[in-house]
KOLDRENFI-22457 format. One line per 5 residues: number of its first residue (from 1); their letters; for each residue x, y, z of C-alpha. Coordinates in steps of 0.001 Angstrom, whole numbers, plus 500000, padded with zeros to 6 digits. Example, Ala and Ser with C-alpha at 12.3 -4.5 7.8 and 13.67 -1.06 7.14 Angstrom:
// KOLDRENFI-22457
1	AS	512300/495500/507800; 513670/498940/507140
***
This chain:
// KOLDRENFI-22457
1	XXXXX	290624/815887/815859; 291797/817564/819672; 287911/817109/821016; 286902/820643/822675; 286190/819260/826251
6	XXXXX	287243/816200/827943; 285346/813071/828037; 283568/812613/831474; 285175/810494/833881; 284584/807756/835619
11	XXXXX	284213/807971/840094; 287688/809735/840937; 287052/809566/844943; 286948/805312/845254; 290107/802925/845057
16	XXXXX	289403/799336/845137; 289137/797497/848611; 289877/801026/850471; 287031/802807/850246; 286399/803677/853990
21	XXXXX	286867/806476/856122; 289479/804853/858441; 291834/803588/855436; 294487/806190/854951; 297141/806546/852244
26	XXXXX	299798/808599/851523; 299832/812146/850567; 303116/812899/850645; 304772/812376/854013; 301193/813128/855493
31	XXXXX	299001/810251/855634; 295488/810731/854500; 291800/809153/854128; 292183/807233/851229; 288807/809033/849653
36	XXXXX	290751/812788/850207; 293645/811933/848117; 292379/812392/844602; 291228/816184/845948; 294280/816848/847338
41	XXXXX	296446/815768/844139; 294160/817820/841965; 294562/821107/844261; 298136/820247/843586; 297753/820476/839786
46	XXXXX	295392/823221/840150; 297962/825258/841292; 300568/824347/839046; 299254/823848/836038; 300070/827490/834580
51	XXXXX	303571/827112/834900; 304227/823658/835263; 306666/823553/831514; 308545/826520/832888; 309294/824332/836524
56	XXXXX	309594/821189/834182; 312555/822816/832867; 313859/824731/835509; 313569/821693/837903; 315093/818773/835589
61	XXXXX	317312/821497/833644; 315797/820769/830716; 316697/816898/830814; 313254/816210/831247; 312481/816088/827572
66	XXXXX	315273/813900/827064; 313732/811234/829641; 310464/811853/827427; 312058/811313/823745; 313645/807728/825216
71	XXXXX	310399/806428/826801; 308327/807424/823680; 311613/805352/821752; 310941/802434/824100; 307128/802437/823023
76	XXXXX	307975/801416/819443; 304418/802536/817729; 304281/802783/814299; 301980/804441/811889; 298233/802851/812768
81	XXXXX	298888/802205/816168; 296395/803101/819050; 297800/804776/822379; 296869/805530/825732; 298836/808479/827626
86	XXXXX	297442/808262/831272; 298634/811578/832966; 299582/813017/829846; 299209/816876/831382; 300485/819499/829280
91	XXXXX	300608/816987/826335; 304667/816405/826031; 304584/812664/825087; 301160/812806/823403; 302819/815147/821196
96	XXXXX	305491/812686/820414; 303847/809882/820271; 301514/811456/817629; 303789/811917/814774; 305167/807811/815543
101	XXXXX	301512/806818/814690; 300367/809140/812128; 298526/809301/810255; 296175/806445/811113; 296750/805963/814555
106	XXXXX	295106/807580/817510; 296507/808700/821085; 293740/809354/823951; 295507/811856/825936; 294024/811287/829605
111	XXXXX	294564/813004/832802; 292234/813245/835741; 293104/816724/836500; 290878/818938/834203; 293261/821711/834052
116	XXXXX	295846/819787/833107; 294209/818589/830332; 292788/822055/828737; 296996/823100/829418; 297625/820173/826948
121	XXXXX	294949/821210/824899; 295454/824446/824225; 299418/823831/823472; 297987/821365/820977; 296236/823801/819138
126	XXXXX	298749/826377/819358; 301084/823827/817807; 298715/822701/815249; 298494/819508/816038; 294980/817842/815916
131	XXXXX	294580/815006/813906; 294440/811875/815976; 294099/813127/819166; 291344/812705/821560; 291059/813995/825053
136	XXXXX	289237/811699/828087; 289532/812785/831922; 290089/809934/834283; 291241/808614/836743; 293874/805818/836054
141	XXXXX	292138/803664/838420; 289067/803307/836805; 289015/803775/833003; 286166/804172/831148; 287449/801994/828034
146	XXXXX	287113/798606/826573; 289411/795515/827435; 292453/794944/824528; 291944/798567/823468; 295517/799657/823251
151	XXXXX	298703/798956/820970; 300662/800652/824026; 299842/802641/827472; 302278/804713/828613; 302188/807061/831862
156	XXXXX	304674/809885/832681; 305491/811449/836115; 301973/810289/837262; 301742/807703/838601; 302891/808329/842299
161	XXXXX	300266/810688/842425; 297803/807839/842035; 295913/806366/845597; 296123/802762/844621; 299213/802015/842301
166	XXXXX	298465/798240/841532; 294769/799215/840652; 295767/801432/838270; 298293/798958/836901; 295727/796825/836665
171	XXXXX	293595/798400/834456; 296560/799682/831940; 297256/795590/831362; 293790/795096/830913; 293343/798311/828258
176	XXXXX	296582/796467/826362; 295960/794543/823675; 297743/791191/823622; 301164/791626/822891; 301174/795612/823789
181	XXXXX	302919/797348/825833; 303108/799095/829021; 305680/802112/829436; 306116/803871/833049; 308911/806611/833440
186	XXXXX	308677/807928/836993; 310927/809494/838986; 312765/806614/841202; 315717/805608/843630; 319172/807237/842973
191	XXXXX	322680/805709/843476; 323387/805865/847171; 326045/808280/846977; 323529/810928/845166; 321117/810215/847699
196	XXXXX	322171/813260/850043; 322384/815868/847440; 319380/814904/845879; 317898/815312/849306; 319379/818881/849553
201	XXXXX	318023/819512/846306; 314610/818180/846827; 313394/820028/850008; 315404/822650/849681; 316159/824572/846809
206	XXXXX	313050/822951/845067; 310510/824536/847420; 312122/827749/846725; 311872/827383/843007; 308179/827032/843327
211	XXXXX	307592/829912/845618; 309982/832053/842992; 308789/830904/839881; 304898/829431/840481; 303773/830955/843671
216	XXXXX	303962/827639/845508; 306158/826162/847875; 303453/823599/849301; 303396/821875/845890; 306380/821248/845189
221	XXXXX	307301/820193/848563; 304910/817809/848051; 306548/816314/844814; 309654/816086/846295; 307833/813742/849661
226	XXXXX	305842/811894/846759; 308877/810927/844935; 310257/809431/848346; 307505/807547/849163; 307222/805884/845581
231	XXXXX	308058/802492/844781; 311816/801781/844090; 312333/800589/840684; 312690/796571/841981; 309395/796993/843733
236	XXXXX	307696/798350/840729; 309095/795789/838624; 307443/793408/840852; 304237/795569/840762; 303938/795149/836980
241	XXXXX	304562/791450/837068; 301785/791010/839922; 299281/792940/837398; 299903/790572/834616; 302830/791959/832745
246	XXXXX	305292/790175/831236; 308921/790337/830414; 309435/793589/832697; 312335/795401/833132; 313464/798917/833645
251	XXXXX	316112/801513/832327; 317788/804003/834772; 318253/807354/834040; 320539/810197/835623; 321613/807470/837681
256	XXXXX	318264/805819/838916; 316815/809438/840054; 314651/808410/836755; 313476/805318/835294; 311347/803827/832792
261	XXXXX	309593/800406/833392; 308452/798415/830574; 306038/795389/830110; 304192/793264/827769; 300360/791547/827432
266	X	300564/787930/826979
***
């Protein structure tokens, strides 16, 4: 049963081994103190989250539910199986991952972003979809749950928005089970020759899309700087394998300016 409030979460405003006020990270192009950055992502989602479906749409013409339906493929949970969706926000792959595990399984649909969350919610309900569902708010870095927890993690479009990317990592392996799996799609490097009209695209028609259609240029400028300064897929693959994972690999979409990582638990 969809739980009425999220979960409490663990500290949001720490990342491990940067915790003072001369460490900086980035926020965008803008580098800031490592303890603003969760504050700063969540004034992001603030803002957005009443019309981020409708920008989902507008700004990935739809595709991205087709990047969705082949990363929940990739997860391969069957009926029974327990799941973790870090960053789930408006519920999109908690909803499909659902019906795969139904109806004994469970998915925890987590996001540290508290509006976020009640968006998912309440599209939950609306849908009618409750069983096996629980909510938790958290931050990725530190979560609140036991070791060998999970059948499969999976994060979507989130994790650049975390401060420390190999923490969070980190903690997914450790929430795996042995022999589950960890599923990142994330928006990544293109082919080169896309490179200049995705740039085009990015910081200039995209701004304009949020002003028009969400009241917010500032917002999405900043998702277009934070998908620039996120790890290419090569260097993420190389993340995952420093956090424990095996067997890691990734799958380009719409040539590279998506992809989906995938690892195992030993």
């Amino acid at each position: 049963m969809v739980q009425d409030q999220p979960l409490e979460s663990a500290p949001e405003n720490s990342s491990s081994g940067t915790s003072g006020q001369s460490e900086t990270t980035a926020f965008g192009y803008e580098q800031v103190p490592v303890n603003e950055k969760t504050g700063r992502v969540r004034e992001v989602f603030d803002s957005v989250a009443p019309s981020y479906d409708l920008m989902n749409d507008l700004m990935s013409m739809g595709l991205h539910r087709i990047w969705k339906r082949f990363a929940t493929g990739l997860c391969g949970v069957r009926n029974g199986d327990q799941v973790l969706d870090l960053a789930a926000g408006t519920g999109d792959l908690t909803r499909l991952l659902a019906r795969q595990v139904a109806p004994a399984g469970r998915v925890v649909m987590s996001d540290i972003n508290g509006a976020m969350l009640e968006q998912g919610r309440d599209q939950l309900l609306d849908r009618g979809i409750t069983d096996g569902i629980s909510l938790l708010q958290t931050n990725a870095e530190f979560l609140p749950l036991a070791d060998n927890s999970f059948d499969c993690v999976i994060i979507g479009f989130g994790l650049r928005n975390v401060t420390d990317k190999l923490a969070a990592i980190k903690e997914m392996h450790r929430v795996l089970k042995p022999g589950g799996k960890l599923l990142i799609l994330e928006f990544s490097k293109p082919l080169a020759a896309l490179q200049k009209p995705y740039d085009l695209y990015s910081f200039k028609i995209l701004p304009r899309l949020g002003k028009l259609f969400a009241g917010d240029a500032d917002s999405y400028r900043y998702l277009a700087e934070s998908i620039r300064m996120h790890p290419d897929q090569q260097t993420l693959k190389a993340m995952m394998e420093e956090a424990g994972l095996s067997r890691c690999h990734y799958f380009n979409l719409a040539a590279g300016i998506v992809a989906v990582h995938r690892g195992y638990k030993i």
